[in-house]
Every structure is written in structure tokens, then in C-alpha cells.
C-alpha positions as CSV (number, residue, x, y, z in Angstrom):
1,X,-5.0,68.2,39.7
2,X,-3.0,66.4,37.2
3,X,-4.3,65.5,33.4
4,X,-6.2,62.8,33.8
5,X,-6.1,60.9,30.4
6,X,-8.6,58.3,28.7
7,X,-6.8,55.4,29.8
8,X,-7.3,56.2,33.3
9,X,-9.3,54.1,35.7
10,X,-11.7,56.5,37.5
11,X,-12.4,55.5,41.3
12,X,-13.7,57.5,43.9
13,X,-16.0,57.9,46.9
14,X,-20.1,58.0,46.8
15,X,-21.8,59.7,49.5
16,X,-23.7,63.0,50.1
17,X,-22.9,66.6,49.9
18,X,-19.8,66.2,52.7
19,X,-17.9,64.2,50.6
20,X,-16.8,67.0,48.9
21,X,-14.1,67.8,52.4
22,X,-13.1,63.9,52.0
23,X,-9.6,63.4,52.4
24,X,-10.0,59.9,50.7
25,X,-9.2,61.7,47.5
26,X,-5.8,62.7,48.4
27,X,-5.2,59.8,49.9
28,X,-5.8,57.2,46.8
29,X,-4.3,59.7,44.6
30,X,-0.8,60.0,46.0
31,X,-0.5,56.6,46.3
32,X,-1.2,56.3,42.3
33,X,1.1,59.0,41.3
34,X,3.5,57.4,43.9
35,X,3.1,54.3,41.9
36,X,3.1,55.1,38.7
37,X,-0.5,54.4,38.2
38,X,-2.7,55.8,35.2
39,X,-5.7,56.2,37.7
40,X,-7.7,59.2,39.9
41,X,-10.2,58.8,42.8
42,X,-12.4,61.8,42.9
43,X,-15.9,62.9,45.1
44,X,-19.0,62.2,44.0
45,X,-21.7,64.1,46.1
46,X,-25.1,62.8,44.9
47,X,-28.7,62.9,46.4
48,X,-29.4,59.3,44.4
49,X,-28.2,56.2,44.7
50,X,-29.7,55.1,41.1
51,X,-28.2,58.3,39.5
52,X,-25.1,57.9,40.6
53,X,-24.8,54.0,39.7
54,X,-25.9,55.4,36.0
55,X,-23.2,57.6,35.8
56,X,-20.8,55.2,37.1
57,X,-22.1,53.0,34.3
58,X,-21.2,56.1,31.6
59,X,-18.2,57.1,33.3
60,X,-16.9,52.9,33.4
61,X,-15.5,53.7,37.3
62,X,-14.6,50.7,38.7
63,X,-15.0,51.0,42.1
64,X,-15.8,53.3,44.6
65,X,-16.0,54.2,48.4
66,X,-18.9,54.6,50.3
67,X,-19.8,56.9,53.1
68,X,-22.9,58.5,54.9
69,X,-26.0,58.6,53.5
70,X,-25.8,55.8,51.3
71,X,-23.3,52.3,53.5
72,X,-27.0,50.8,53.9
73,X,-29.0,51.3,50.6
74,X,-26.4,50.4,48.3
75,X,-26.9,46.8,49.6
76,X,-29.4,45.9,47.1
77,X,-27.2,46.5,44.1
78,X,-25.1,44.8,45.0
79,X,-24.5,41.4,42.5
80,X,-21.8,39.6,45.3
81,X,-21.1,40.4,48.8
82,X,-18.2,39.6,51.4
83,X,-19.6,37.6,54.8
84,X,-18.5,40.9,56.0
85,X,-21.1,43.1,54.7
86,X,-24.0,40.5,55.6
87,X,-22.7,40.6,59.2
88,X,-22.3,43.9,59.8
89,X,-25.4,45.0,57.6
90,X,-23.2,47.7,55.7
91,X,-20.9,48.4,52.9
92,X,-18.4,51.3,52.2
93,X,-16.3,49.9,49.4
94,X,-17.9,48.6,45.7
95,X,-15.6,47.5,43.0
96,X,-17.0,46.6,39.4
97,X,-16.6,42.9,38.7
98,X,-17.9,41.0,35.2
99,X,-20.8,40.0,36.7
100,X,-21.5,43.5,38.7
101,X,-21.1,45.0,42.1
102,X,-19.1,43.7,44.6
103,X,-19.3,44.6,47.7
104,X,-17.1,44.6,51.1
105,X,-16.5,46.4,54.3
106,X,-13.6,47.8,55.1
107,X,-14.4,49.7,58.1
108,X,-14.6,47.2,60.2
109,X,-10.8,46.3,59.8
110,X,-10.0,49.9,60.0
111,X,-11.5,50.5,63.2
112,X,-9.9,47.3,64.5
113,X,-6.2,48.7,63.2
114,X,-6.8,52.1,64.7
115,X,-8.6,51.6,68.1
116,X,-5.8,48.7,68.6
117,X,-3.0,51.2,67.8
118,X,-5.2,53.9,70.3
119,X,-5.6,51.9,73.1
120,X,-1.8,50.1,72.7
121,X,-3.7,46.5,73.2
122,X,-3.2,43.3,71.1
123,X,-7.0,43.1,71.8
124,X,-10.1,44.2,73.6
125,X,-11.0,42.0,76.3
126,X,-11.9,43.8,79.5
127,X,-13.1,46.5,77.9
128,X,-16.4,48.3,78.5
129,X,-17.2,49.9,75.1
130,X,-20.3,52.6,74.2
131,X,-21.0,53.2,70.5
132,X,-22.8,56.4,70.5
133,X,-24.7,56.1,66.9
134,X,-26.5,53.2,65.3
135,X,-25.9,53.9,61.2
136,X,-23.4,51.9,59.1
137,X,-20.3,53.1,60.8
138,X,-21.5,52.2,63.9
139,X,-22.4,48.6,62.6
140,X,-18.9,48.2,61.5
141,X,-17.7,49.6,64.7
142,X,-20.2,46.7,66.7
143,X,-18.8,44.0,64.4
144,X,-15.2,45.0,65.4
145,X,-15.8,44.9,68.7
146,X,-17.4,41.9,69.7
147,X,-14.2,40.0,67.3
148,X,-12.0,42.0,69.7
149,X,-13.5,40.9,72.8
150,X,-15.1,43.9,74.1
151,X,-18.3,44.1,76.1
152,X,-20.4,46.7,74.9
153,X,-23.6,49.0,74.8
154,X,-25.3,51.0,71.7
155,X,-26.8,54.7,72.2
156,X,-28.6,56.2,69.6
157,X,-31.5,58.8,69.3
158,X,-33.7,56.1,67.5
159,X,-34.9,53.8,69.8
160,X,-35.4,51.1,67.5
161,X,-32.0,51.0,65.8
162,X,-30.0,50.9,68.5
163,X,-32.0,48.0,69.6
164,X,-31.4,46.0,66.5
165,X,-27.3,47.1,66.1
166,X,-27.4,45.5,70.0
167,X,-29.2,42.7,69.4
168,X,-27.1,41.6,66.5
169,X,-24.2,41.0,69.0
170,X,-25.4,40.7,72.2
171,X,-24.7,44.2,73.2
172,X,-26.7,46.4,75.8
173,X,-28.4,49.6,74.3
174,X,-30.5,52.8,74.8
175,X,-31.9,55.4,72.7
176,X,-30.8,59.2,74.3
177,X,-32.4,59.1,77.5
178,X,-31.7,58.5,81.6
179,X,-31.1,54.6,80.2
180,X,-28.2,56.0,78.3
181,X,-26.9,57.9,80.9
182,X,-26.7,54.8,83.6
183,X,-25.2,52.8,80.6
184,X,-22.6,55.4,80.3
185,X,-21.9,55.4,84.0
186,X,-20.7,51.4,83.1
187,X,-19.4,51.1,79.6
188,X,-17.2,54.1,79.8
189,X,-13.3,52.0,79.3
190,X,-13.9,53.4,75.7
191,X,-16.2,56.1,73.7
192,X,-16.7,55.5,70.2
193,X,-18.8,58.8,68.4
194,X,-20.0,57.4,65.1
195,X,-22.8,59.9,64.4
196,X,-22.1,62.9,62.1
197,X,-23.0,65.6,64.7
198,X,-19.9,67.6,64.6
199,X,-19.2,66.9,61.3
200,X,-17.7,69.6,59.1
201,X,-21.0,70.4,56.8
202,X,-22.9,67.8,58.7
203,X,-25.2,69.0,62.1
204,X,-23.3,71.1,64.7
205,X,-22.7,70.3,68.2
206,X,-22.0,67.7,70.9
207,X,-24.1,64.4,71.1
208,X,-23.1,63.7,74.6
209,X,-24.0,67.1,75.8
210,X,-25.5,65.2,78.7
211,X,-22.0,63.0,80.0
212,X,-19.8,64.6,82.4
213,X,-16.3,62.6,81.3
214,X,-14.3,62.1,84.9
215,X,-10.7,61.4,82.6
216,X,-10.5,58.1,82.8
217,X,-12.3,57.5,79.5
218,X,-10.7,56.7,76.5
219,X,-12.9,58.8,73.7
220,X,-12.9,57.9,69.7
221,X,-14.4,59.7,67.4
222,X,-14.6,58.9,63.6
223,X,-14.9,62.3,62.6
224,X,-12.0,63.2,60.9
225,X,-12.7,67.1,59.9
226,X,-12.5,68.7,62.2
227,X,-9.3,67.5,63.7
228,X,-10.9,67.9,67.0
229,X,-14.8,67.9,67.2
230,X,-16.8,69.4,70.5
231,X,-16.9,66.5,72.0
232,X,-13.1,65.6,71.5
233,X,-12.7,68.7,73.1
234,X,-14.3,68.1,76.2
235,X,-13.0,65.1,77.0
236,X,-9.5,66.4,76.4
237,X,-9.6,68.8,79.1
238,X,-11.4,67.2,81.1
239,X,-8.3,64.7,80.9
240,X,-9.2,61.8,78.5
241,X,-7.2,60.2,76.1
242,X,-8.8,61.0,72.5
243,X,-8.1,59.9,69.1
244,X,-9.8,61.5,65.9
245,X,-10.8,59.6,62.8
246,X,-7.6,60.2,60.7
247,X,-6.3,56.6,61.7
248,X,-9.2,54.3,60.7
249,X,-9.7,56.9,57.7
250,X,-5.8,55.9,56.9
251,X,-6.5,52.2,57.6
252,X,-9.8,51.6,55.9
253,X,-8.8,53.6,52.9
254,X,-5.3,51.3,52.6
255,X,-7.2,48.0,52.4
256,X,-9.7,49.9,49.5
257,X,-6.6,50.6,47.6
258,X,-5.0,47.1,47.2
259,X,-9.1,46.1,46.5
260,X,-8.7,48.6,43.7
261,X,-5.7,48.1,42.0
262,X,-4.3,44.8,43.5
263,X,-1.4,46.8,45.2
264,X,-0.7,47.7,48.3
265,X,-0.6,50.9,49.5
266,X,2.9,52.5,49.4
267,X,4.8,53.8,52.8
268,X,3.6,57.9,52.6
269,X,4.0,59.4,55.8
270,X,0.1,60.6,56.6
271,X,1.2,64.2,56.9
272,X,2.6,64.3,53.5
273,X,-0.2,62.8,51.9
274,X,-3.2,64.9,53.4
């Protein structure tokens, strides 16, 4: 770590105990030093949303990233909002303005970056998409979507969410159950895993135990740690095309930067930075 002095602007990334294997930090951080700039991102873990925001208050960070438990309840704190967040229902990036919280969503334009870059397509249209999850990543994930083109379905284990991330755009959905598995047998073109099962620290396994991939699926996963989760594994043998997280993580957390400091991001190759 380097010294970090009391002129420094403190930013970082709110979310539960997982936070703490973030690779955000490292990537804010080397583009500061490779700036020049008097600032540090670092994890805050945290079981409260109020405590947190207190301490943000002591501390005077002035904005922060925002992951898993927390993209849907910070909403109320929030003073000003981008269209962004009211449409997709979700926010993962909070910077400190006079009057307050602001709040965006850059996850949205991640995903588009990454999946684009994935698939080698200037768009989506044609494309039978499943979201497997229904939490603020996948809401992101549904907003990108539908702006791409894609037709799509939701599969989550609640019921009731998934019906309500669909119905927001139109979208087909089932919770885990023989619904999912004839939705699966039509929106396969692409696979997008947004749930944290197979998460380093987060709940082990595969959430799509039940799909037998054929190889002509196209499988995302937004888990970036581990590099390859069970179900990335799968699907690779079994033939499929797979991408891990790393590229939205690289593309959200670029478009938080310039938010944070009004610069963009410099040219770091990825591997040098994480």
C-alpha cells in the first residue's frame, strides 16, 4: 500500500463481506498512481447500509462502488439519480455531490462493452438471451439487453422477482423449475449467470445444475473470482464459448473512474493492473 496522506480523496467499493477479494481496488488505484493522483479506493465490507454512510460521512469519501448486498437499498439515500438507475431499478456507483448522493449505474454500459466485445457483434438483434438471477446485476444486465436488441427470458429461484425483472421489459421468465428448463431449450444464443453461486466466499456450486449445454451456447458469467466458476467449466468442455466477468468488471469500473475524478482512465494493460 502506499502512504496515503490527508489530502487524499478516499473512494472505494460498499458491499458485504466478498468485497474484501474485489479487484476494483487495484484497478482504481493504478490508474491514480498512473496519474499522478493524491487519491485511494479501498473495500468496505459492512453488514449496514446506515453505518457505512456514517462513516463515509467521518471519513469525507467521495464516492464509492456498489456491489451485492446493497445495488437495491442504497436507492433511498440517494439525493439525485441518473434515468439509468430508475430504469434499471439499481445502482453500483455513488459519488458525493453538495447537495448529497448521486447515484448512477454503470453496469449496464459495462455489460453492453463486454458482451459486445464477447460475442464480436455491433449489437444483439437475433439473439435469444437467458439471465439466470433476478438481483441488481441482473437488472442491469435486462436493461442492456433489450437497448441491444435481444429477445430474452429471466430465471431466478424467486418466483416473484423474476416476474417483475421480466415484466419491466417485456421479457419471458421462470423461477427454477421444468418452466425454466423449456425456456432454456429456446433462449440459449446466450447465457448470462448473474447470481453469486460460485462466487469466491459467496454460496458454492452450479445454478444450472439442471442444463445439459449441447456447445452451441455462448455462456457469461459475471463472476470474476474465480477465473472460471463450475458452471464456466461445464460449458467449456462441453464446447461453449465462455467469457468470465473480468471484462465488464474492467468496463464498468473505467466509466466509475472518469465519474470520480473527471479523468479517464489511462491505457494499463488488464494483466498489469490486476
Amino acid at each position: 500500500w502506499r502512504k496515503i496522506r490527508k489530502d487524499y480523496s478516499i473512494y472505494g467499493i460498499l458491499g458485504g463481506p466478498s468485497v474484501l477479494g474485489s479487484l476494483s481496488p487495484a484497478l482504481h488505484n493504478a490508474g491514480y498512481v498512473e496519474l499522478g493522483l493524491p487519491a485511494v479506493y479501498l473495500p468496505f465490507p459492512s453488514d449496514s447500509l446506515e453505518q457505512f454512510l456514517a462513516l463515509a460521512d467521518q471519513l469525507g469519501v467521495r464516492g464509492f462502488s456498489v456491489t451485492v448486498p446493497f445495488k437495491e437499498k442504497i436507492l433511498p439515500f440517494l439525493t439525485e439519480r441518473t434515468p439509468e438507475v430508475s430504469a434499471i431499478g439499481a445502482c453500483n456507483t455513488v459519488v458525493r455531490t453538495p447537495s448529497g448522493w448521486y447515484g448512477t449505474n454503470t453496469d449496464a454500459a459495462g455489460f453492453e462493452r463486454s458482451v459486445l466485445d464477447f460475442l464480436k457483434r455491433p449489437n444483439l438483434k437475433g439473439i435469444r438471451a437467458a439471465i439466470i438471477g433476478a438481483g441488481g446485476s441482473a437488472r442491469a444486465v435486462a436493461y442492456a439487453l433489450q437497448k441491444l436488441g435481444a429477445s430474452a427470458c429471466v430465471v431466478n429461484r424467486g418466483m416473484n422477482k423474476a416476474k417483475q425483472l421480466a415484466e419491466r421489459h417485456g421479457f419471458d421468465w421462470a423461477g427454477m423449475n421444468e418452466r425454466a428448463v423449456e425456456l432454456l431449450g429456446r433462449y440459449n444464443d446466450l447465457i448470462i449467470q448473474t447470481t453469486s453461486v460460485g462466487m469466491e466466499g459467496g454460496p458454492p456450486g452450479d445454478p444450472l445444475e439442471w442444463y445439459e449445454f449441447s456447445g452451441s451456447e455462448a455462456l457469461m458469467d459475471i463472476i470474476y473470482n474465480p477465473k472460471e466458476t463450475p458452471v464456466m467449466r461445464r460449458a467449456r468442455l462441453a464446447g461453449c464459448p465462455v467469457a468470465n466477468g473480468l471484462g465488464m468488471l474492467r468496463a464498468q469500473g473505467e466509466i466509475q473512474f472518469e465519474l470520480f475524478t473527471g479523468k479517464k482512465y489511462p491505457g494499463l494493460p488488464f494483466g498489469e493492473v490486476v
